[in-house]
C-alpha positions in Angstrom: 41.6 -56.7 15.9 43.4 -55.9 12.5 43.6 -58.5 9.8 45.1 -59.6 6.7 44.0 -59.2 3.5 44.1 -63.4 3.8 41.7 -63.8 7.4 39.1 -61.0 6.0 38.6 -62.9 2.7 38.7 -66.1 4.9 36.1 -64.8 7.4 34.0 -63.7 4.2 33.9 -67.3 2.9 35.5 -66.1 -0.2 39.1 -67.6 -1.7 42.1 -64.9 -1.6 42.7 -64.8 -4.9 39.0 -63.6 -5.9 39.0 -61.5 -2.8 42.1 -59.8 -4.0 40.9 -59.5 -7.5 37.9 -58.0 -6.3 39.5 -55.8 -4.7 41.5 -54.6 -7.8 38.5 -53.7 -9.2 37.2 -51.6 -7.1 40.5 -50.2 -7.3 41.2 -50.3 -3.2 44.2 -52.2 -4.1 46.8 -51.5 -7.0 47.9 -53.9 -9.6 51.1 -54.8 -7.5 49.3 -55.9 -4.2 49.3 -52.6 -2.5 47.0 -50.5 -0.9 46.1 -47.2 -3.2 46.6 -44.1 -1.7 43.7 -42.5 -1.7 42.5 -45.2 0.7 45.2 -44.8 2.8 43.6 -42.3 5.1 40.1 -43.9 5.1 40.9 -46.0 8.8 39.3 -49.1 6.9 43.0 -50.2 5.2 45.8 -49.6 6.3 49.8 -51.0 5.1 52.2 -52.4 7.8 56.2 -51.9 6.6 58.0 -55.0 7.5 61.5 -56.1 6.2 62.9 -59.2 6.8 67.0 -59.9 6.5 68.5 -61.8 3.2 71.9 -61.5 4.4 74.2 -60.4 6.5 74.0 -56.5 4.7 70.3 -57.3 2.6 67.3 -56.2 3.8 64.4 -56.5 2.1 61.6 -54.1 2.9 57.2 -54.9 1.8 54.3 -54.0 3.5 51.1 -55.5 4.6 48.0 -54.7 3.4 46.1 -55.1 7.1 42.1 -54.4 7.4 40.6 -52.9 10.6 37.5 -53.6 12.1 35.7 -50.7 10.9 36.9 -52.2 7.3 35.8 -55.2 7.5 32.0 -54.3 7.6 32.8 -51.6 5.1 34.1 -54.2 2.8 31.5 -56.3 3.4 29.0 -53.7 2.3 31.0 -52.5 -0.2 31.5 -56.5 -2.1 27.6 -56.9 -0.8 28.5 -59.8 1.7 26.8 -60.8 4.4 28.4 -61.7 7.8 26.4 -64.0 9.7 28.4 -65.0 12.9 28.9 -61.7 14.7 31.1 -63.3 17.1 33.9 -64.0 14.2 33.8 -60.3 13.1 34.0 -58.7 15.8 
């Protein structure tokens, strides 16, 4: 199961924000919220387009950052979390 940025700092017990700040550090993520490109082949990140429609001619286009389950217990290593419940990371 893939999740957001959002359920994988949730599930670490950690608030967005930090999580996403963290993340900026370690330079996974660039200073505009997306992911950097020399993660984007790593199969731990990866970004979902999705547009949603302003008007009847406006569309407005952003991606996802999503995590895969693979990333989550890289992430966790990598930040030097531990993930006690199994069940929820799996």
């Amino acid at each position: 199961m893939n999740r957001t940025l959002d359920q994988t700092a949730a599930l670490f017990g950690i608030k967005s924000r930090a999580f996403r700040k963290a993340l900026r550090e370690l330079r996974i993520l660039t200073s505009t919220g997306d992911l950097a490109s020399h993660h984007r082949s790593s199969g731990h990140l990866f970004s979902d387009p999705r547009s949603v429609q302003l008007g009847p001619n406006r569309l407005k286009h952003y991606a996802v950052v999503l995590v895969t389950e693979k990333g989550v217990q890289w992430l966790a290593k990598t930040l030097g979390i531990e993930i006690t419940d199994k069940e929820v990371a799996a």
